[in-house]
C-alpha positions in Angstrom: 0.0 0.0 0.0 1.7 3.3 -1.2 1.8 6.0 1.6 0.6 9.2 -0.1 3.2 11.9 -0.1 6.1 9.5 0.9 8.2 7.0 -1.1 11.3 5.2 -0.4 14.6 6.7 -1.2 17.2 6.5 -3.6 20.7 5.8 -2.5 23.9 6.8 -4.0 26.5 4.5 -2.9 27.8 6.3 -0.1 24.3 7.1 1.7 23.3 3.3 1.5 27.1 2.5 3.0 25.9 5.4 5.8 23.0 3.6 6.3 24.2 0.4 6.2 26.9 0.8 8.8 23.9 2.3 11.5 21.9 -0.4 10.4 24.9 -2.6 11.8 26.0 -0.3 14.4 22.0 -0.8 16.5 21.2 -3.6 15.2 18.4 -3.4 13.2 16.8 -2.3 10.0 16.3 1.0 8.7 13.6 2.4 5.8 14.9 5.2 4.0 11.8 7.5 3.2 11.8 10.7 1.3 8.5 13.0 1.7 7.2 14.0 -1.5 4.1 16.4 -0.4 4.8 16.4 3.3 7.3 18.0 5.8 8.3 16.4 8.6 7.3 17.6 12.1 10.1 19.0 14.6 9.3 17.8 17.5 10.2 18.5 21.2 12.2 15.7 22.8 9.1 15.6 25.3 6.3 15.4 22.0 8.7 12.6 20.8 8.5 10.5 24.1 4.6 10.9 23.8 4.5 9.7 20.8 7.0 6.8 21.5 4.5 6.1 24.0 1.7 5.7 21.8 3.3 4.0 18.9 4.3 1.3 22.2 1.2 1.0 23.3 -0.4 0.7 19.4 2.1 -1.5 18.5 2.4 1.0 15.4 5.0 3.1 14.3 3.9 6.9 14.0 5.5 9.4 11.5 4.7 13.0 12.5 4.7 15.4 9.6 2.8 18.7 8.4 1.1 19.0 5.0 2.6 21.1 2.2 -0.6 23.9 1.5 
């Protein structure tokens, strides 16, 4: 299912190696998105741990952004 405003990146070499290596580095796997219509939200480090919350409880993961008008 595509996610409207959102697709997955393209890599050069070096940014998939960047990736890679963090990928390695925690231990687990990373999606490379690029928003298309959206902008991500900046959020305050207490907004994120509400939302970390709620993604825990959902068992969802969240992606805050704003729309593009």
């Amino acid at each position: 299912m595509p996610l409207p405003g959102v697709k997955f990146a393209t890599l050069n070499e070096e940014q998939l190696k960047t990736l890679q290596a963090l990928e390695k580095e925690l231990g687990v796997y990373l999606l490379a998105l690029v928003p298309e219509k959206l902008r991500l939200a900046s959020l305050t480090p207490e907004q994120v741990a509400k939302v970390q919350e709620v993604e825990e409880k959902l068992g969802v993961m969240l992606i805050a952004y704003r729309a593009d008008r």
